[in-house]
C-alpha positions, 0 to 999 in steps of 0.5 A, a space after each residue: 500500500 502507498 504511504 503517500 498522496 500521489 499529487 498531479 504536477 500543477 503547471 503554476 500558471 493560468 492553466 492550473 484552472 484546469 483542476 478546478 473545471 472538473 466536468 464539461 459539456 463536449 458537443 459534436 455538431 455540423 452537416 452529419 446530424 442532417 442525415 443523423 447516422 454518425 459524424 463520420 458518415 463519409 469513412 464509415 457510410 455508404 455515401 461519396 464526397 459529392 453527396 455529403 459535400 451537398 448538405 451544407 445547402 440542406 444545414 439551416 439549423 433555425 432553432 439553435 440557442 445557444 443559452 438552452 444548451 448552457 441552461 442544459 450544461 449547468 443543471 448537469 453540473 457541468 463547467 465548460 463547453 467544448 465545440 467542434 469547429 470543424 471535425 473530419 469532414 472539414 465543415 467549418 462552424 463559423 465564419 473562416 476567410 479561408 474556405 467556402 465551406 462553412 456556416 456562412 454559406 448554409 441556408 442559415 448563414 450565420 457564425 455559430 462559434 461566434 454565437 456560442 462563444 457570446 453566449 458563454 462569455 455573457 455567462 462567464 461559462 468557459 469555452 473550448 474549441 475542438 479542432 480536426 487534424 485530418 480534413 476531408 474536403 480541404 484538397 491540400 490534405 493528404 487523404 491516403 486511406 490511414 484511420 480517420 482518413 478518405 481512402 484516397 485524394 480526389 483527382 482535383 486534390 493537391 495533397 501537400 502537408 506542409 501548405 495543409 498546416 498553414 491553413 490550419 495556422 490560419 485557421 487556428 488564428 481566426 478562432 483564438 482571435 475572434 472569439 474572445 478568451 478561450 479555455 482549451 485547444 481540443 485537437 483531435 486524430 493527428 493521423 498524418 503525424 505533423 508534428 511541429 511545437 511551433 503551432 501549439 506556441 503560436 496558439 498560445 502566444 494568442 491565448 496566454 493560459 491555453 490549454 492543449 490536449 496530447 492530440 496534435 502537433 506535440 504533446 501537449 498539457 493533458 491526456 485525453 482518454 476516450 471512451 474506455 475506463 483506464 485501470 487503477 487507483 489514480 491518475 499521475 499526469 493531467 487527464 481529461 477523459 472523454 465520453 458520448 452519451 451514445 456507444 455508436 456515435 458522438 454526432 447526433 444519431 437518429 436512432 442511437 444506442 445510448 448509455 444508461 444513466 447509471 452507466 454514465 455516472 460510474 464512469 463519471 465518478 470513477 475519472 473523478 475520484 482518480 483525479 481526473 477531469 470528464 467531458 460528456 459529449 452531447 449531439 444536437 439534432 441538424 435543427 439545433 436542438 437537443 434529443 428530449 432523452 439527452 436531455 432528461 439523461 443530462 439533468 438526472 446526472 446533474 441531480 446526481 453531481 449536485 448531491 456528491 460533488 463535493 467529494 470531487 470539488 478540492 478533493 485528490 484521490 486517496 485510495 492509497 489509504 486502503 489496501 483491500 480491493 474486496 469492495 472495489 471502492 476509491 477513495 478521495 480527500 478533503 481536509 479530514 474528510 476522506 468519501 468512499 465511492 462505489 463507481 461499481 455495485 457493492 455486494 453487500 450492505 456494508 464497507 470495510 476500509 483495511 487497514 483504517 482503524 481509527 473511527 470518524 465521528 460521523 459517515 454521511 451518505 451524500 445521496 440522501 444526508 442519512 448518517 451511517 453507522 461505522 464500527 472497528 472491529 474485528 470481522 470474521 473475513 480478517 480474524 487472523 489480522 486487527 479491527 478494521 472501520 467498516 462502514 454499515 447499513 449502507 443502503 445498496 438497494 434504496 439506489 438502483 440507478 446512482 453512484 452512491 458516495 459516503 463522507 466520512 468526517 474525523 476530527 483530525 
């Protein structure tokens, strides 16, 4: 068993925010949620270049609000936003000097990064924007058939890396100087592996403070895990993890498998509880607005944070003080309060923390306020060892569909 907190190295300077927004919204948005089947229509469906290119004179997304979907953020708990500008298919969300193919030149014509960001800064909502490595339309892109990638150049494209990455150093320009403070550089799939340290520090020298993921041009200040779970007690490094609410797409899906409630708030808090951050992605309809079912799966969430946030907020992960996996339970701190969390079902009605041994003055069951009773004891599991603190009467069955999470509060 360690002996002591692993802490993540700060960066001492802006980016430290970082450990302070702990959960945000991610949102998958462009010409795919027309056909509504997945974001990345063009490598993984039937359809041609031509065709999907065509969508942008069918993108009129009049019911969009941006202040609905942050309304929608902040009754789940969650802090910032990140957007994608532009994903694979090289649609551009808002009013770029640098291609034709973008919002501008939709039937709605009208600069939705420019709304969003508006819309956050009026709030004091921090924005981040995702941003695209590969690029399906842009002819400078050498498409060769890698992941995330089209099979092969059309026959009027002009595959060239290096005038490919001058448009994105354009691009990259407009957004973090049009569009006021930003909080992350999300890039994303560095397929092509460009790397080059000189873009990430042009970035930066726009937005002093930025913060950029391990998805492009080098390595950037936080790792982004998607989907799967990593394994063990805490992270070492800054970490944001990142999941959809549906297993099939991150793009607005018409007919989507999603992910049970419950599902969700164990992953969310096993990220959190290990020190890490999440961002829960979220794909509006090509009208704009948000599926019913998101958003009912979005405020149960939030129902859910509201009651156990505090064992994330200023907390860092603690399992170290316990040596026993029996009950699968981590482990986070505050001051003299150390909460228990249950990201997986317990077996049982009851909680053993080997080898604490010392008894807090109370056990607090955040989900509902119940005060627990706690013993050190010695238990028939442990007989050739010493009393353990076992938390008990935990009630497992009264909470179905939550994470339930237990402070508990000693004097010193």
């Amino acid at each position: 068993m360690e002996e002591k907190p692993m802490r993540i190295q700060r960066f001492d300077d802006a980016r430290d925010r970082f450990f302070e927004l702990r959960f945000g919204m991610f949102v998958h948005w462009g010409l795919y949620a027309v056909p509504g089947w997945h974001e990345q229509l063009l490598w993984r469906g039937d359809t041609t270049r031509e065709h999907y290119e065509a969508l942008m004179h069918e993108f009129n997304p009049v019911r969009f609000d941006p202040e609905a979907w942050l309304d929608l953020a902040e009754a789940a708990g969650m802090q910032y936003v990140c957007f994608t500008t532009k994903h694979h298919d090289g649609f551009c969300m808002w009013d770029t000097k640098q291609t034709d193919y973008n919002i501008m030149h939709t039937p709605y014509g009208k600069d939705i990064v420019g709304q969003l960001a508006e819309a956050c800064h009026r709030r004091g909502f921090p924005i981040s924007f995702y941003y695209s490595c590969p690029d399906w339309h842009h002819p400078n892109y050498p498409n060769q058939g890698r992941h995330h990638e089209l099979f092969a150049p059309r026959a009027t494209d002009e595959p060239d890396l290096d005038r490919y990455y001058a448009f994105v150093k354009a691009q990259i320009g407009e957004l973090l100087t049009g569009y006021g403070p930003i909080y992350q550089l999300f890039w994303d799939v560095n397929v092509a592996e460009y790397y080059n340290d000189e873009l990430n520090a042009y970035a930066r020298s726009l937005q002093p403070g930025l913060l950029i993921n391990n998805r492009g041009p080098d390595a950037g200040d936080y790792s982004t895990p998607e989907r799967e779970l990593p394994g063990g007690a805490a992270f070492t490094t800054p970490t944001e993890a990142c999941q959809s609410l549906g297993r099939e797409s991150w793009g607005f899906r018409a007919d989507e498998d999603y992910y049970s409630r419950k599902f969700l708030m164990q992953s969310i808090d096993q990220i959190l509880a290990m020190g890490g951050n999440y961002l829960l992605n979220v794909g509006p309809r090509a009208d704009g607005t948000i599926d019913e079912a998101n958003v009912e799966t979005l405020r149960r969430i939030g129902d859910w944070y509201s009651k156990v946030r505090e064992a994330f907020d200023g907390a860092y992960p603690a399992t170290y003080l316990k040596s026993d996996d029996r009950d699968q339970v981590l482990l986070t701190r505050k001051g003299n309060a150390i909460y228990v969390h249950a990201p997986h079902d317990l077996q049982t009605t009851s909680v053993t923390l080997k080898p604490l041994d010392r008894l807090p003055a109370r056990a607090v069951l955040l989900n509902d306020g119940r005060e627990l009773p706690v013993r050190v004891e010695l238990l028939p599991w442990y007989w050739q060892e010493k009393p353990y603190l076992q938390v008990q009467q935990i009630p497992v069955d009264d909470y179905p569909g939550e994470v339930l999470v237990i402070r508990l509060e000693f004097d010193a």
